[in-house]
N, C-alpha and C positions, 0 to 999 in steps of 0.2 A: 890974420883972420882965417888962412886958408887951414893952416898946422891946427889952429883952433877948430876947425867944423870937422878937419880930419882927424881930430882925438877924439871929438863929442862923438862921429859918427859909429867911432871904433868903441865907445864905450856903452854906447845905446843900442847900437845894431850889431856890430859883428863878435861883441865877445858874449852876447847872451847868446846869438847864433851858435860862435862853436863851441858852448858850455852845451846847449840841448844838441848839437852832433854827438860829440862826443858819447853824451848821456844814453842816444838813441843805439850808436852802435855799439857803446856795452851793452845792453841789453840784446839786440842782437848776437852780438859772437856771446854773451852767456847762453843764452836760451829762457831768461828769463824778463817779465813785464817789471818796466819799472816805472818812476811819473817823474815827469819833468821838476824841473827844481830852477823855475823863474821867481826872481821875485819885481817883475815889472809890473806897473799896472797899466800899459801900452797894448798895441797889435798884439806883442809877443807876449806878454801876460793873458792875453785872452785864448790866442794860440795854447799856449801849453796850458791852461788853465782846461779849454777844451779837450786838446788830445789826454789829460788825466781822468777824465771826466769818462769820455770814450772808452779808454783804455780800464778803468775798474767795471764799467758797464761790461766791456767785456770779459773779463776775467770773470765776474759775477755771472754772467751769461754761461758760459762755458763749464764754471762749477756746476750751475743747473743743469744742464745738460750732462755732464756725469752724475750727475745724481739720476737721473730721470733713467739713464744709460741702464743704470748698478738696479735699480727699482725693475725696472722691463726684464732684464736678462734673469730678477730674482723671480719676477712671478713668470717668469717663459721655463726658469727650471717647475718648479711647483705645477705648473701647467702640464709640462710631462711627466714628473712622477704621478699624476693624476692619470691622465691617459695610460701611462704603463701600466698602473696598477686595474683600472679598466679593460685595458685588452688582457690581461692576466683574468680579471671575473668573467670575462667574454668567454676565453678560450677554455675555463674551468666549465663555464656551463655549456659552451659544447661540447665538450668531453662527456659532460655528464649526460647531454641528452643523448649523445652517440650509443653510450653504454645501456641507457632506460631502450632506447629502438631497438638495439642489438637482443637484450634481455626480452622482452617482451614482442619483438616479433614469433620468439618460439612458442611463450605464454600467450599468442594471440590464435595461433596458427594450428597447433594442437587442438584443440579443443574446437575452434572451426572446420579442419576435415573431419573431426567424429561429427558436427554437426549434419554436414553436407555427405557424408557419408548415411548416416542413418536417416537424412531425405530421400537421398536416394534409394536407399533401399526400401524404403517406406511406400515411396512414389512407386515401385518395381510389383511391390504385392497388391498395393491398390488399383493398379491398370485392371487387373482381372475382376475387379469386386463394382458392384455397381452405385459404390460411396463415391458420388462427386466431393462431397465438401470435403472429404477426407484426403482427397486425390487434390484438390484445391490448398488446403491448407499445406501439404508437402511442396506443391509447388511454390507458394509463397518463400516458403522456409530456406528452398534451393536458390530460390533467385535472389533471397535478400542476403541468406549466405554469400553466397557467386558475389556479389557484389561487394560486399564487406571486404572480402577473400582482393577482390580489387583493387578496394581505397589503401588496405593494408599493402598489397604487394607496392602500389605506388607512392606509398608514404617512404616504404623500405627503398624504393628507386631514389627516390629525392633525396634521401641522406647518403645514399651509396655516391651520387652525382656532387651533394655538396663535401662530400672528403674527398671527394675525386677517386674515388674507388669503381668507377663505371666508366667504361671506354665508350664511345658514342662517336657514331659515322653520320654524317651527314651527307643523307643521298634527299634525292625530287621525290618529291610527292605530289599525287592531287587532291587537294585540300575538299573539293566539291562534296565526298560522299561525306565528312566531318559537317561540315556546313549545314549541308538537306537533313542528316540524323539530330541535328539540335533542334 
């Protein structure tokens, strides 16, 4: 009886046992998954019936996840020739706007000293005459000039500062007569 329960044991337990060793460390020293080959319908059939189970879930798992991997990294390139090709329109149109302020600060600037030039002189002859409106009207002419003459120099300042072509010191100031003047 005893030779007998030690053959059954050996024939039910331990040789399916080291057929799925066996099975598990080929797989390991290959590097590759592979599924059990029971054909119990016991523990051990349920056993390897699950780890096969597992074991294609994850390979399945895993293939999706390279896929998903290959998908991401394809629209992360797309993504940046996008953006490349953006900062390339970005940096055309500031070029371009550089060259339009460059060009047309002299096409602005010309024609506003003769303007402010012949208020003034205009305002210079009318002091002596006794045409207010005339002496009015030059005045207008100077201060909206003067002004213009202004927004233009500090538009010219802002692209000077955004090419970095203006050195700028920062020293104290007191803000207060800024303030009261608004």
């Amino acid at each position: 009886i005893m030779l007998f329960s030690i053959i059954l044991i050996r024939k039910i337990l331990i040789t399916p046992l080291n057929k799925m060793t066996r099975q598990l460390k080929e797989a390991a020293e290959n590097g590759h998954e592979t599924l059990l080959n029971v054909e119990h319908h016991d523990e051990l059939g349920l056993f390897a019936h699950w780890y096969n189970r597992r074991s294609t879930q994850l390979k399945t798992s895993l293939q999706e996840l390279q896929t998903a991997r290959t998908e991401l990294q394809e629209q992360v390139s797309i993504k940046t020739l996008d953006l490349l090709a953006s900062k390339e329109k970005a940096e055309q149109a500031n070029a371009a706007k550089s060259t339009f302020l460059a060009n047309m600060s002299h096409e602005l600037r010309t024609p506003l000293h003769a303007i402010l030039s012949f208020s003034n002189l205009g305002s210079k002859h009318t002091i002596n005459t006794d045409n207010v409106r005339l002496t009015n009207y030059f005045g207008r002419i100077s201060e909206s000039g003067e002004r213009l003459l202004k927004l233009l120099n500090d538009l010219l300042d802002i692209e000077k500062m955004s090419a970095n072509k203006m050195h700028i010191e920062p020293e104290r100031q007191n803000i207060l007569p800024v303030i009261e003047s608004c």
